[in-house]
N, C-alpha and C positions, 0 to 999 in steps of 0.2 A: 093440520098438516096436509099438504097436499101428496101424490100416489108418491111422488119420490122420494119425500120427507119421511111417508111414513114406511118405506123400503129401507133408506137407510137407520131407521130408528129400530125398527124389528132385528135387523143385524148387529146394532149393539148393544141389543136392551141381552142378547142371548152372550154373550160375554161377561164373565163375572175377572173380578179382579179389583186387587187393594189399590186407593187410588187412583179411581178411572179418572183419567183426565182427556177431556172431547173437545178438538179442533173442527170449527166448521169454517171449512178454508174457502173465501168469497163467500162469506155470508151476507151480502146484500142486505136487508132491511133486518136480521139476524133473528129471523121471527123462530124457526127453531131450536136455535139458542136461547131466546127466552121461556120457550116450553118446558126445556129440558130443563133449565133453573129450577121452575116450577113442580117439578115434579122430582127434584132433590139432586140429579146429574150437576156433575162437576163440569160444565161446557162454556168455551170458550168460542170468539167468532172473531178474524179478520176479515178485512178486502184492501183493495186498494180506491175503492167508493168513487170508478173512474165514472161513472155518469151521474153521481150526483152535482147540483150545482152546490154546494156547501156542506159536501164532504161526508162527514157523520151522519149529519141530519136527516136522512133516509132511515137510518135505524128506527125502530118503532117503539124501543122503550130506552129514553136516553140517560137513563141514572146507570145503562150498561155499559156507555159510554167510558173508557180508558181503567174500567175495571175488570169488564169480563169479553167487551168488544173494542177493538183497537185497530188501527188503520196502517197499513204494510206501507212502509216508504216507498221511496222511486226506486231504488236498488231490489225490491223485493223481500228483504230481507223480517223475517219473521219475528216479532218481538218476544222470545222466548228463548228459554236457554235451551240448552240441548239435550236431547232425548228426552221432553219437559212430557209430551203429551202420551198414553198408551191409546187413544184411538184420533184417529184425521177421517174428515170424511169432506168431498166437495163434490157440490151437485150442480151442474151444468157450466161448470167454472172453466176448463180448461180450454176450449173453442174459444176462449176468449183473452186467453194470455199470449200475450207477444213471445215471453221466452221461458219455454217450455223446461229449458235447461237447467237453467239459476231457481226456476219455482220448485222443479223434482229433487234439486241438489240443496232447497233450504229445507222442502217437507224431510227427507232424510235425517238433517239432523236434528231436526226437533223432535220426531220420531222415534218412542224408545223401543229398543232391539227386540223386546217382544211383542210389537204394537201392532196395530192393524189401520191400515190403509184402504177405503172406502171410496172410488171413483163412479160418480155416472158422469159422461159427455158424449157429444158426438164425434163421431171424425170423419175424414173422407170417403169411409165403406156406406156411410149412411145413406136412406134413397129420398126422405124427406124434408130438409134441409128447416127446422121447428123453429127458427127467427122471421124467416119471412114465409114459410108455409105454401113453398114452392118446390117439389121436385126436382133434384139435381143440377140446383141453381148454384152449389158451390162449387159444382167438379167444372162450370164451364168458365176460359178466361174471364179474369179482371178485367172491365171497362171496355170490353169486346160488344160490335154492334149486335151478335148475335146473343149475347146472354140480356143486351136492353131490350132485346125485341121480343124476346123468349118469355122475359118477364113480364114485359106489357103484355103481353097473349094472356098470357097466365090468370095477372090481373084483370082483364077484361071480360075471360070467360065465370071469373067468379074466386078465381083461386087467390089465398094469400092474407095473411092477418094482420089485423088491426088499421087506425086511421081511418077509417071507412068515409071521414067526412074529403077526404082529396081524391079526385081524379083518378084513370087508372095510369095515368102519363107523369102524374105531380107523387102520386105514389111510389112509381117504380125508380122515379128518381131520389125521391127521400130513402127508399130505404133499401137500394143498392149502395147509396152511402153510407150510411149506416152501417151494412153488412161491410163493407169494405175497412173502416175502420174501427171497428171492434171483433172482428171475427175471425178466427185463423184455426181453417182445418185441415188437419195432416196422417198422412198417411200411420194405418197401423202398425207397420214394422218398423215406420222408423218411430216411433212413440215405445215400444216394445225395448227396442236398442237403449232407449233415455231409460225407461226402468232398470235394466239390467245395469247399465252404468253406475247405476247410484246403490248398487246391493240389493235390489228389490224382488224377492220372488211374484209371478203374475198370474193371478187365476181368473180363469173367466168365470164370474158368478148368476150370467147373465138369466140361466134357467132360474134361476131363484127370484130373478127379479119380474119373469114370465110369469111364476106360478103366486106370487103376492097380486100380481094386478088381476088374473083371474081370480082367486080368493076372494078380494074385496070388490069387484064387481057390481053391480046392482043386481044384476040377473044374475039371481045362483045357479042356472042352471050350466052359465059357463063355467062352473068350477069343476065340472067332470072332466071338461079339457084339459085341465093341470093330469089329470090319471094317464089319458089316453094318445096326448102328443108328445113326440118322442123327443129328448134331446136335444138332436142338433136341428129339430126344425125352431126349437122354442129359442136354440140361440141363433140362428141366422133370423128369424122373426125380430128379437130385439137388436141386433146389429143392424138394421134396414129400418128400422122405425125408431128406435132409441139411441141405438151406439152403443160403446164401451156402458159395462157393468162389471166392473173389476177391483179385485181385492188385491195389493199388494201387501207381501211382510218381507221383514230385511232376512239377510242370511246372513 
């Protein structure tokens, strides 16, 4: 498991209840979902597997294919009946959905009433923008010669991930494209508004997800830092570097 796999896994391994049924919503290559098989969890995984060239076949163990992992149609729409699951969790998923609306308003009902809701993403408040590994490269306009030339700087001085075999000119073009069409980040109140819509209570769990990555650390000795830094620095610290770490439950 990678630091956010195993944040969300710590938060519902502490939930006890008669058929736990576990949503990993965008689960990409569904490698989580297969751990949790593994180790006896009832865990299920969609996406809608928009960047693979053949769909499923990213999955990494395919006998989970259309039993335990299944593929969301064009409409969104979640292949489960209603209030089917008592935990959802999706991890870096929502920067990347076109309609925020239709996805908060299917998790809702597959969601049952006493379930729990398990978000990481980023959104507009964030200052390191973790796709292309550039500094406030989302808050500046679309296809503006200022955010290509921002870019290329960027990339030139050294900043920015992956590809490494292109250019810093061949780079910034690939993958402001890229960001452009799979990417959409939005502001927090109005995200806040789409919970509320859909019956959702919201907590910010972000300190908790502060004090797991100190925890597991390499250097123990950053784990004194979980004792001695206060609150709201450990959640405006994940808001500017991580984003949302939030729990929704219905009301």
């Amino acid at each position: 498991m990678n630091s956010n796999e195993g944040f969300i896994y710590s938060q519902i391994s502490k939930i006890f209840c008669n058929e736990k049924k576990i949503l990993d919503y965008g689960c990409g290559k569904a490698t989580l979902v297969n751990e949790m098989i593994n180790i006896g969890e009832n865990a299920y995984g969609v996406d809608l597997f928009y960047g693979a060239v053949d769909g499923t076949s990213i999955v990494k163990n395919q006998s989970l294919i259309n039993k335990q992992v299944f593929k969301i149609d064009d409409n969104l729409n979640i292949p489960f009946p209603s209030s089917f699951f008592k935990i959802i969790y999706s991890n870096q998923v929502f920067e990347h959905v076109d309609d925020l609306d239709i996805t908060l308003k299917e998790l809702s009902r597959v969601i049952d009433k006493d379930g729990y809701i398990f978000l990481l993403f980023p959104d507009n408040s964030i200052f390191l923008e973790g796709h292309l590994g550039i500094p406030l490269v989302h808050k500046l306009p679309v296809e503006s010669k200022v955010r290509f030339i921002y870019t290329y700087i960027c990339r030139k001085i050294g900043l920015g991930y992956g590809n490494k075999n292109l250019s810093a000119l061949e780079w910034t073009r690939y993958m402001l494209s890229w960001f452009d069409k799979y990417t959409r980040y939005r502001n927090r109140k109005e995200i806040i508004l789409l919970y509320r819509k859909y019956g959702f209570i919201y907590e910010d769990i972000s300190e908790l997800y502060f004090d797991y990555r100190i925890e597991n650390y390499k250097f123990k000795i950053f784990k004194y830092f979980k004792k001695i830094t206060p609150k709201t620095f450990k959640r405006v610290f994940v808001k500017l570097f991580i984003g949302q770490v939030t729990l929704l439950r219905k009301y």
